[in-house]
FIGU-75278 format. One line per field, with one value per atom (N, C-alpha, C): residue number from 1; residue in one letter; atom name; x, y, z. Coordinates in nm, 3 decimals, always signed. Atoms other than C-alpha are relative to their C-alpha. Layout:
N
seq <- [NUM	...]
type <- [A	...]
atom <- [CA	...]
px <- [X	...]
py <- [Y	...]
pz <- [Z	...]
// end
This chain:
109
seq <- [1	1	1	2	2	2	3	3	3	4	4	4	5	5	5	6	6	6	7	7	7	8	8	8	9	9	9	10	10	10	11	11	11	12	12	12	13	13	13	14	14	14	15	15	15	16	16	16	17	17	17	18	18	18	19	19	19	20	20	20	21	21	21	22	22	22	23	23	23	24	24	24	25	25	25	26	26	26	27	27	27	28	28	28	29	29	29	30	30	30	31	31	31	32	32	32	33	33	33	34	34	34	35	35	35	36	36	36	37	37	37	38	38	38	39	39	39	40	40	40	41	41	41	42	42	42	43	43	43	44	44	44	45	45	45	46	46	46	47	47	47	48	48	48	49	49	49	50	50	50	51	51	51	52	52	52	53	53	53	54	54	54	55	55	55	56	56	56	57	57	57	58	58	58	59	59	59	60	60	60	61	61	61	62	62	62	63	63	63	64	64	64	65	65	65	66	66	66	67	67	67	68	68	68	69	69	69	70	70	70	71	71	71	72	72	72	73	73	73	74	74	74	75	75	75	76	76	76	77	77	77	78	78	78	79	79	79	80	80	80	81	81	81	82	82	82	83	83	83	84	84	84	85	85	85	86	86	86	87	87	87	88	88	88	89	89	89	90	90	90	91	91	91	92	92	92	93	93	93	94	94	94	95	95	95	96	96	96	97	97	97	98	98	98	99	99	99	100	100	100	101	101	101	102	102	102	103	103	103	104	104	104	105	105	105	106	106	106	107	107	107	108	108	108	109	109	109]
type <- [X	X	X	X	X	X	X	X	X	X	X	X	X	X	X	X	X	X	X	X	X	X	X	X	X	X	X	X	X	X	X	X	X	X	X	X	X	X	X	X	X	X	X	X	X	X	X	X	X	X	X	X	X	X	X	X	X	X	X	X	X	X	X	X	X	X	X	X	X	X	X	X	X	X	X	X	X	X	X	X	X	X	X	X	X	X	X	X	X	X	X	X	X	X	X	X	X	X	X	X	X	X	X	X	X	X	X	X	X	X	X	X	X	X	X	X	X	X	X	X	X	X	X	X	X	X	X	X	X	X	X	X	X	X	X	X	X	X	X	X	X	X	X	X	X	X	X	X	X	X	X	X	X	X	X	X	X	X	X	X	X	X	X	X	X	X	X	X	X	X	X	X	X	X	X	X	X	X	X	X	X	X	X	X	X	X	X	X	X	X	X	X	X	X	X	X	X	X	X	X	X	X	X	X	X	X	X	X	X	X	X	X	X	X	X	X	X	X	X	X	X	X	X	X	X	X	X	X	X	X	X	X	X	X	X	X	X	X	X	X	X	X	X	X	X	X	X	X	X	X	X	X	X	X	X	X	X	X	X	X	X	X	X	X	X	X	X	X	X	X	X	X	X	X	X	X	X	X	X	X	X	X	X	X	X	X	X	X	X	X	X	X	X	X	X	X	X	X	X	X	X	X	X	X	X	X	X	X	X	X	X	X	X	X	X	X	X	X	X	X	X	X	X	X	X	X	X]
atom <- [N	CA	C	N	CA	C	N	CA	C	N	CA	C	N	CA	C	N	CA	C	N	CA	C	N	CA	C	N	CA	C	N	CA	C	N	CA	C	N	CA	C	N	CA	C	N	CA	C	N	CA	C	N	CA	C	N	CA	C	N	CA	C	N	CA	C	N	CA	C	N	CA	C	N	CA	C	N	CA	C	N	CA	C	N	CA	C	N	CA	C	N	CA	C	N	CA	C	N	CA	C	N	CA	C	N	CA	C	N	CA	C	N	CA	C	N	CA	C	N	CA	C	N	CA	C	N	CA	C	N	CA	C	N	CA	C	N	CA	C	N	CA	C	N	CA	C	N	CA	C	N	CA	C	N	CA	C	N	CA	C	N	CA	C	N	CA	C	N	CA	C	N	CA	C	N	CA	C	N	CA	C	N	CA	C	N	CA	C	N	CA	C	N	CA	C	N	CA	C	N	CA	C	N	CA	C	N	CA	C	N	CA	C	N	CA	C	N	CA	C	N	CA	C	N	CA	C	N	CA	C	N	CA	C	N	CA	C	N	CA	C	N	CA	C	N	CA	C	N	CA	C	N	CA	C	N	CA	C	N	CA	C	N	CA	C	N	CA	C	N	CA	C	N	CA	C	N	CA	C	N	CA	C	N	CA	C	N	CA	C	N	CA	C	N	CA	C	N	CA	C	N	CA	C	N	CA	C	N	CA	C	N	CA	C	N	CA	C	N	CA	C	N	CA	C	N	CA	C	N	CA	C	N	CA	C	N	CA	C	N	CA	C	N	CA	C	N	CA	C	N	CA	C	N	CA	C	N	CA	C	N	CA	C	N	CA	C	N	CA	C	N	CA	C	N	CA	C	N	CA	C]
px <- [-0.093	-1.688	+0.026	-0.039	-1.600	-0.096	+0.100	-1.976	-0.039	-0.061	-1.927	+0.057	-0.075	-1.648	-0.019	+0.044	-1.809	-0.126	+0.136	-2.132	+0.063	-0.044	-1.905	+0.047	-0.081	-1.726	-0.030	+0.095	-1.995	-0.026	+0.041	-2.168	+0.107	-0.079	-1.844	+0.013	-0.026	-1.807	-0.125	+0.102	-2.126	-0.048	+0.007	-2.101	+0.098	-0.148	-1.765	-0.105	+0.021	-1.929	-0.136	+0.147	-2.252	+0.074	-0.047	-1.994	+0.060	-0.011	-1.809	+0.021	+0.020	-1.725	+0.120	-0.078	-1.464	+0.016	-0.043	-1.327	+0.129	-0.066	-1.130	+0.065	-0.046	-0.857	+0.096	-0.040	-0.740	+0.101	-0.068	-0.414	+0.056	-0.111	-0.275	-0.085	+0.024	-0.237	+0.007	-0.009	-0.205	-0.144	+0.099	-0.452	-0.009	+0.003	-0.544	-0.134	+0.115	-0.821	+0.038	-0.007	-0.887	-0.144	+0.153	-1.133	-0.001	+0.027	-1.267	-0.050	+0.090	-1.375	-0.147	+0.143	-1.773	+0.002	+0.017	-1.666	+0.064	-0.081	-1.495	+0.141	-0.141	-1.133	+0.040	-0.056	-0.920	+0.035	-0.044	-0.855	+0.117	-0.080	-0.686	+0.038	-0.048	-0.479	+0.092	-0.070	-0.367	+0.029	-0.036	-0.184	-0.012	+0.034	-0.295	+0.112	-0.049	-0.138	-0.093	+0.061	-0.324	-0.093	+0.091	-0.555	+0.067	-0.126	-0.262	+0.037	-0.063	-0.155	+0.142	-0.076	+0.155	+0.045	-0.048	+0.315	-0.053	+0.066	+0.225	-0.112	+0.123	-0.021	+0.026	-0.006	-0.105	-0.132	+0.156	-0.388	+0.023	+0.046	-0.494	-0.064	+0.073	-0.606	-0.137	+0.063	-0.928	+0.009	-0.038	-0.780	+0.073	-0.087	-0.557	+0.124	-0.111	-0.238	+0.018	-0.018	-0.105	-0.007	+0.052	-0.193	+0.079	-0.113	+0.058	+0.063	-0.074	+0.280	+0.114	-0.082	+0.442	-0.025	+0.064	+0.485	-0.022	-0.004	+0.368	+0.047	-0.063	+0.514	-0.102	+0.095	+0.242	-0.035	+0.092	+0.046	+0.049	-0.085	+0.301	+0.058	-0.054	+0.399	+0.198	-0.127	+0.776	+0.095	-0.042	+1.068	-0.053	+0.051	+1.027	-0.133	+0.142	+0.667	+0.032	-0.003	+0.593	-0.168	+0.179	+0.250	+0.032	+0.006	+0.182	-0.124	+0.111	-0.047	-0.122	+0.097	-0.356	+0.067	-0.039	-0.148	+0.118	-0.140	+0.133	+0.139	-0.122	+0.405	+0.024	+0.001	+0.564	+0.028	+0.044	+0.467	+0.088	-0.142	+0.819	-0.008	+0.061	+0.615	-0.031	+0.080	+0.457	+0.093	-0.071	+0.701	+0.126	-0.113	+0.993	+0.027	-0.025	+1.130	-0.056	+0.085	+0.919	+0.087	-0.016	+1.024	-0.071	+0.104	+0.765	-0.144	+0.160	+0.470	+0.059	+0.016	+0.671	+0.091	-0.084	+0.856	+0.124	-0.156	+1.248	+0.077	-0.142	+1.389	-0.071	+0.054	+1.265	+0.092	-0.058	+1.351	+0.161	-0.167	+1.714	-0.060	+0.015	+1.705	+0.060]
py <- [-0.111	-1.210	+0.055	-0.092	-1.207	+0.109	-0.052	-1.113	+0.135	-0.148	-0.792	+0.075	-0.118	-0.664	-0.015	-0.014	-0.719	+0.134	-0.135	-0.505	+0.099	-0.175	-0.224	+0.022	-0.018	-0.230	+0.057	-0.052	-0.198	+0.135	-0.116	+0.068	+0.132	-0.092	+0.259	+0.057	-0.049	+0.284	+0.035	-0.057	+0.337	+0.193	-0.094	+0.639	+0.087	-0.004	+0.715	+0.075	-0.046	+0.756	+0.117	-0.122	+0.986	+0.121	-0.098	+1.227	+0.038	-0.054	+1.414	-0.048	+0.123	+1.123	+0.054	-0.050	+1.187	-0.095	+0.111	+0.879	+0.055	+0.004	+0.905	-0.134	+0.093	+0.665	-0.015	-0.049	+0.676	-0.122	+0.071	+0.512	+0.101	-0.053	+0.600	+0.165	-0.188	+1.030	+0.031	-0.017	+1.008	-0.055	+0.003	+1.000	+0.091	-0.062	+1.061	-0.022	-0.022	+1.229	-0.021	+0.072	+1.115	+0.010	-0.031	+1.293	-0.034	+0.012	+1.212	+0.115	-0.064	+1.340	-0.068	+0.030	+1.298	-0.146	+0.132	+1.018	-0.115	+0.082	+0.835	-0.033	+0.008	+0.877	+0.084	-0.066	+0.998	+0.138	-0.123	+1.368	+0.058	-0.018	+1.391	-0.035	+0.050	+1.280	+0.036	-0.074	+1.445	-0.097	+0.065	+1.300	+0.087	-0.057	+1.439	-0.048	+0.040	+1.444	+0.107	-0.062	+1.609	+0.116	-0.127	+1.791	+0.072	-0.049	+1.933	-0.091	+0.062	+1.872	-0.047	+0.009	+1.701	-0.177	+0.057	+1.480	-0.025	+0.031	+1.329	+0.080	-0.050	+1.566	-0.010	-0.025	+1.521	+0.003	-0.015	+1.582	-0.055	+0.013	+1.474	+0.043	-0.043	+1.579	-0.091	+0.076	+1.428	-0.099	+0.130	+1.229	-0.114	+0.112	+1.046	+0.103	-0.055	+1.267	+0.098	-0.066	+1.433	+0.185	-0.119	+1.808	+0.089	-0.082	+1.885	-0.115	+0.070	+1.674	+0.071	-0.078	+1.779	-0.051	+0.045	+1.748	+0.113	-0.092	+1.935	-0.004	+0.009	+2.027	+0.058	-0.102	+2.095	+0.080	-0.097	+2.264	+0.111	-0.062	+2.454	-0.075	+0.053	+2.347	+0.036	+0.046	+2.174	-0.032	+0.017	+2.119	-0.042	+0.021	+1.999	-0.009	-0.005	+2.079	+0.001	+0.008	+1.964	+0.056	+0.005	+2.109	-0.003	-0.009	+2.022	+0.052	-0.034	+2.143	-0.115	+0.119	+1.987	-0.103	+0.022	+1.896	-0.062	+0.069	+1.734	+0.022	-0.023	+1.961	+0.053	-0.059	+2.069	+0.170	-0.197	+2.466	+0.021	-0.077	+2.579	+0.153	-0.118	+2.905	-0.047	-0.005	+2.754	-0.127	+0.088	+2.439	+0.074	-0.038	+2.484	-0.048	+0.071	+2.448	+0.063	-0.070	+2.580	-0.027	-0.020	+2.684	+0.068	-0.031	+2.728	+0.085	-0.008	+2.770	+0.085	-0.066	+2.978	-0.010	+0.048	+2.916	+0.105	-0.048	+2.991	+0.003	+0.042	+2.864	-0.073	+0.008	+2.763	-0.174	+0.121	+2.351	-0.013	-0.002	+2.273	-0.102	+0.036	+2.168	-0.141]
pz <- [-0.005	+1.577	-0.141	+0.075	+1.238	-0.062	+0.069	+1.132	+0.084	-0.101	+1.420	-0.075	+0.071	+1.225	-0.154	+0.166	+0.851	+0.024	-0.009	+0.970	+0.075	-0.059	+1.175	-0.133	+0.079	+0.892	-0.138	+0.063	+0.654	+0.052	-0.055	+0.837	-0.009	-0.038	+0.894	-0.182	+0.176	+0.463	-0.061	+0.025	+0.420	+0.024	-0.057	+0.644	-0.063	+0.064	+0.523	-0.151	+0.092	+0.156	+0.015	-0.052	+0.297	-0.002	-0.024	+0.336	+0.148	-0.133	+0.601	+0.141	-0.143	+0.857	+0.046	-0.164	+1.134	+0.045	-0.145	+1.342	+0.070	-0.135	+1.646	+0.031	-0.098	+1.738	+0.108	-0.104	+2.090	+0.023	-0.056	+2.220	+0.132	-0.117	+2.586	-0.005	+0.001	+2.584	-0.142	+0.180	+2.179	-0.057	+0.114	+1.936	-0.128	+0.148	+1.564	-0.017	+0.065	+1.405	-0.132	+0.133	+1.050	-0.039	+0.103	+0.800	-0.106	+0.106	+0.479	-0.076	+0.106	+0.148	-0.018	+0.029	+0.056	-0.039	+0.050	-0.155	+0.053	-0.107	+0.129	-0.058	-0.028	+0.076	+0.084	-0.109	+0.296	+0.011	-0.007	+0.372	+0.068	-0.082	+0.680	+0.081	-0.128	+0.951	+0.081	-0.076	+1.249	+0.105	-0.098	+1.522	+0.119	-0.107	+1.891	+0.143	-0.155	+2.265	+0.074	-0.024	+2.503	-0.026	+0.061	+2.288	-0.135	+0.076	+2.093	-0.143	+0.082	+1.751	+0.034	-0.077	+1.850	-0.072	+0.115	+1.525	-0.143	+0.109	+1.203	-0.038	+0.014	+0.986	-0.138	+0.145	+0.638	-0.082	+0.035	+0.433	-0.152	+0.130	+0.042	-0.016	+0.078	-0.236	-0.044	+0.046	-0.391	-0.052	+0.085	-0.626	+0.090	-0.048	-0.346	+0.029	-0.078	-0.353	+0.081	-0.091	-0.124	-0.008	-0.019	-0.024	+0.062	-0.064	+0.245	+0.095	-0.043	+0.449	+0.161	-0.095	+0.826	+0.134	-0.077	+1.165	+0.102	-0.123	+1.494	+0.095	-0.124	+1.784	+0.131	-0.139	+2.106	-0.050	+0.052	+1.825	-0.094	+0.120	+1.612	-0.101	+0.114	+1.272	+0.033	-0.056	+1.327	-0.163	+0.111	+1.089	-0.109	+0.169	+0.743	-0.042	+0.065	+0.581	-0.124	+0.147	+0.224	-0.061	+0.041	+0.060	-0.244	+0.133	-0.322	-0.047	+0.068	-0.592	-0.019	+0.024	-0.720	-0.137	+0.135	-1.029	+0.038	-0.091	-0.728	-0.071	+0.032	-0.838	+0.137	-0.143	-0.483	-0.020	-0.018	-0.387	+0.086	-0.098	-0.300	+0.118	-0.101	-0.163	+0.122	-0.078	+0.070	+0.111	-0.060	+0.177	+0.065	-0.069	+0.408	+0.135	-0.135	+0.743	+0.114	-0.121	+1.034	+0.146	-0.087	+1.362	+0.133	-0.084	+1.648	-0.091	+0.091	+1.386	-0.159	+0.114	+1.149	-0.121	+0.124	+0.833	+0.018	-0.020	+0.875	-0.097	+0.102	+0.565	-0.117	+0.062	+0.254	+0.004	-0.050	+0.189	-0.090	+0.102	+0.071	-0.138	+0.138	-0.322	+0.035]
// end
């Protein structure tokens, strides 16, 4: 068993660093997609319900930090969204409080 999950495990970072990998992990009616960068770190991770974005979404930057930060509601961007620069100062333009996909309010200081 353990030599099962050393070679998926392999394989999966191997793949992972080729670029462009994609896994799928399914619980129940939820699930999260979860992409990478080329050089196998992490990019993104969305949380799913029936197809639907529908909680947790956040993405990174190359280096590791973070990119944007939020959650969904049945596919519309939901209260509090955070997005930073590449330089992870937070982009007060662009952060705020969303209400059925659309920004209502910029975030309180």
């Amino acid at each position: 068993m353990k030599t099962l999950i050393l070679v998926a495990s392999l394989a999966f970072g191997a793949a992972a660093v080729a670029g462009g990998v994609q896994s799928y992990f399914h619980a129940a009616a939820a699930n999260a997609q979860v992409s990478f960068h080329a050089d196998g770190t992490r990019r993104n991770s969305t949380e799913y319900v029936d197809g639907q974005k529908h909680g947790l979404s956040e993405q990174w930057h190359r280096d590791g930090t973070l990119e944007w930060q939020g959650q969904y509601t049945r596919g519309l961007r939901t209260g509090e969204w955070r997005f930073w620069n590449a330089a992870g100062e937070l982009d007060s333009e662009r952060s705020g409080t969303f209400e059925d996909g659309q920004r209502t309010a910029p975030l309180a200081p």
